[in-house]
C-alpha positions in Angstrom: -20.6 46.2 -110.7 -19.0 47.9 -107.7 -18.7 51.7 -109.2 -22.1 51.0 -110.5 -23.5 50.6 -107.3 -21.5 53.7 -105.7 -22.9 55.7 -108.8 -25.9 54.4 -108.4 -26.2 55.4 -105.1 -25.4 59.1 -105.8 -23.5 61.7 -103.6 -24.9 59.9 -100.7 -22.5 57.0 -100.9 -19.4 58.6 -100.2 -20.8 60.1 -97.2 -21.6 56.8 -95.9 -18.3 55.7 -97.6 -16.8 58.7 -95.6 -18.4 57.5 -92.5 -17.5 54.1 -92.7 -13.5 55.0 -93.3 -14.1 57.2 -89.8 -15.7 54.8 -87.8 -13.3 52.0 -89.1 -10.4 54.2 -88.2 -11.5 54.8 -84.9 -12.3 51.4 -83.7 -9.0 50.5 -84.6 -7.3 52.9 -82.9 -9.7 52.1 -79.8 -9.4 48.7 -80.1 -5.7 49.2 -79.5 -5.6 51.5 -77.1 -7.9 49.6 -74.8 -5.4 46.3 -75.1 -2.9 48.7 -74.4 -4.2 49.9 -71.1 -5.6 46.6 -69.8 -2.2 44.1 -70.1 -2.2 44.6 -66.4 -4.9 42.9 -63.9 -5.7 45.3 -61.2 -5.5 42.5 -58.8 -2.2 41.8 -59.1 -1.0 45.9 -59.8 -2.5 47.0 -56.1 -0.6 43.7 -54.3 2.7 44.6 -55.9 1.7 48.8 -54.5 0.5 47.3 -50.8 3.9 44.7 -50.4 5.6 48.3 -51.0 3.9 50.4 -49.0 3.8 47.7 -45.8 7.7 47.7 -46.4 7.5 52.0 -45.9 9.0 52.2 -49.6 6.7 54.4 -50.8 9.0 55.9 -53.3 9.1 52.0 -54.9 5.6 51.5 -54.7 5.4 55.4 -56.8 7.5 53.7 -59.1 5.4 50.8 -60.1 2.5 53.1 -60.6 4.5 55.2 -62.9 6.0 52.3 -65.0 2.4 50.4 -65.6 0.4 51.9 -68.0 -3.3 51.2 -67.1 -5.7 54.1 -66.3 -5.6 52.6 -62.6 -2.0 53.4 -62.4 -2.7 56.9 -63.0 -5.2 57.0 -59.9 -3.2 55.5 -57.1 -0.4 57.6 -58.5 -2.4 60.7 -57.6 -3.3 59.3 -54.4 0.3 58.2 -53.5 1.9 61.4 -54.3 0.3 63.2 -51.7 0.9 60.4 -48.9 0.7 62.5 -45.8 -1.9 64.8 -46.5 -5.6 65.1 -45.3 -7.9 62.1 -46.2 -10.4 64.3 -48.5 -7.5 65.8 -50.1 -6.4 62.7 -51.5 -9.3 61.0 -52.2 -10.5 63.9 -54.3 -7.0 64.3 -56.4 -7.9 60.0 -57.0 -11.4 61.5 -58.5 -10.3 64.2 -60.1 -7.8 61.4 -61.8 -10.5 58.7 -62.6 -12.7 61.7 -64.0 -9.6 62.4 -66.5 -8.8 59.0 -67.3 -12.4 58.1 -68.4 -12.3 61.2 -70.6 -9.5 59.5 -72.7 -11.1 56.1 -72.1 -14.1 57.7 -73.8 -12.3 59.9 -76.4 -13.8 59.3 -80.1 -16.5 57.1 -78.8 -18.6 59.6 -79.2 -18.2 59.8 -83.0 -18.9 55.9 -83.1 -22.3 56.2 -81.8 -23.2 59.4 -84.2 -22.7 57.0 -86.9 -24.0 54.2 -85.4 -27.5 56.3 -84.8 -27.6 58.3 -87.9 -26.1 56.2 -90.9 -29.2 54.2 -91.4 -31.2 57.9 -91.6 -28.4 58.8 -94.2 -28.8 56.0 -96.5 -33.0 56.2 -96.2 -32.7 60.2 -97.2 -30.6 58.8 -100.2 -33.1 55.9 -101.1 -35.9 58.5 -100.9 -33.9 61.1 -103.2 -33.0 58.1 -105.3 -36.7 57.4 -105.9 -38.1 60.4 -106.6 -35.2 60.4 -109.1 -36.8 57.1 -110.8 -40.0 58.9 -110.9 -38.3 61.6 -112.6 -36.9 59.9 -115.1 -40.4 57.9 -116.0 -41.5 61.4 -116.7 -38.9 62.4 -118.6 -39.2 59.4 -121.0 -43.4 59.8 -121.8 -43.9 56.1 -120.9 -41.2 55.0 -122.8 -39.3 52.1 -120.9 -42.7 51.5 -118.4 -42.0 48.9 -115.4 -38.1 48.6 -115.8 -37.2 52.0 -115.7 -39.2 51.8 -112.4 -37.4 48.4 -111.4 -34.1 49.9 -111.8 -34.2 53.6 -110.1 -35.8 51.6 -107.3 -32.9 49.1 -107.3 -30.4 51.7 -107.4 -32.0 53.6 -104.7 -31.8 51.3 -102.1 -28.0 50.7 -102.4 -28.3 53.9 -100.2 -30.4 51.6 -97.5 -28.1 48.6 -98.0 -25.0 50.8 -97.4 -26.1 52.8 -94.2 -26.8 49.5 -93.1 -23.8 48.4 -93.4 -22.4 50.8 -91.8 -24.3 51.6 -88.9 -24.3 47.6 -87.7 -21.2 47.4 -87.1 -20.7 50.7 -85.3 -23.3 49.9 -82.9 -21.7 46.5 -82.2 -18.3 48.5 -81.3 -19.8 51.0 -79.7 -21.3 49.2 -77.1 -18.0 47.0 -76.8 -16.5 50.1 -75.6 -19.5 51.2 -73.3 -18.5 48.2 -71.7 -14.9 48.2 -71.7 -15.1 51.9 -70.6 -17.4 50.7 -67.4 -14.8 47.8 -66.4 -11.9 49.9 -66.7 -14.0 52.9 -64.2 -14.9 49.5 -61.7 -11.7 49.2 -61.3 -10.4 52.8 -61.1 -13.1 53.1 -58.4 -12.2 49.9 -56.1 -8.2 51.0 -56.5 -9.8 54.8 -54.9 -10.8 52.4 -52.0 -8.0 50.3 -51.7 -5.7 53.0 -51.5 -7.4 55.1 -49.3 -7.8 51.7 -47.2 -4.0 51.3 -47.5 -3.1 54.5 -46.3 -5.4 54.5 -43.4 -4.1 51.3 -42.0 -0.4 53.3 -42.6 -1.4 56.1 -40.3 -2.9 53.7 -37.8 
């Protein structure tokens, strides 16, 4: 029943197939990375850096920055490292690092919402190929067959519907759970800019 449903749905099934494989594959990988990144509350990260850094162990505090692996690590990192140095400079090395840790937050994303947006168009050009394929075929047979050879290229064209379906639903849902897991994870990239550029003003006060 399966194969006779991918067959029926000609060459445009395995795209969709091809697409759903991708999309699976990379809301996986996501899906990990993201849990990966976020076993650390920001909360608790920046009090651990500011006991350091009202102790003067700035070296300590570049330590724990280094050893959690969030994208907000990263940032105060950036900041930290050039402790010293002119306010602007180190508040725009802590951009420059949030812009290059949303870019990985955000890598493959992309490719989710593609599919997300086109699969459904994918699977209505292969019902519409499917159909004029049914209307083929009643020409080809001189009336023979009538209403079910109608009833089944019909049937077997909008597999193709049902699939992109299928694959486009749950792309969108995931594609707009990382949306949002890509803002919250940028929130707090941005408050841990201002926390450590509050930090290290109160230092050279």
């Amino acid at each position: 029943m399966l194969f006779q449903a991918i067959t029926g749905g000609g060459f445009v099934i395995f795209i969709l197939i091809g697409c759903s494989i991708l999309s699976l594959a990379i809301i996986i990988e996501r899906c990990f990375y993201y849990r990966s990144r976020s076993r650390i509350k920001r909360k608790d990260f920046m009090a651990e850096v500011s006991t350091e850094l009202k102790r003067d162990r700035l070296m300590n505090a570049l330590d724990i920055c280094e050893s959690t692996n969030t994208p907000f690590s990263g940032v105060v990192h950036s900041g930290l490292r050039l402790y010293g140095h002119n306010e602007s400079v180190i508040s725009n090395a802590m951009e420059r690092e949030v812009t290059v840790e949303t870019t990985k937050l955000e890598q493959y994303t992309s490719v989710v919402g593609t599919i997300a947006s086109t699969a459904v168009y994918i699977g209505l050009f292969g019902t519409v190929l499917g159909i004029i394929r049914a209307f083929h075929d009643i020409a080809q047979s001189s009336g023979s067959g009538g209403m079910n050879v109608v009833i089944n290229g019909i049937a077997e064209a909008l597999i193709c519907t049902a699939a992109g379906l299928c694959v486009a639903v749950p792309a969108v849902i995931a594609y707009n759970y990382f949306i949002k897991r890509v803002d919250k994870f940028v929130v707090d990239m941005e408050l841990c800019v201002s926390e450590t550029m509050d930090l290290i003003n109160i230092k050279h006060k």
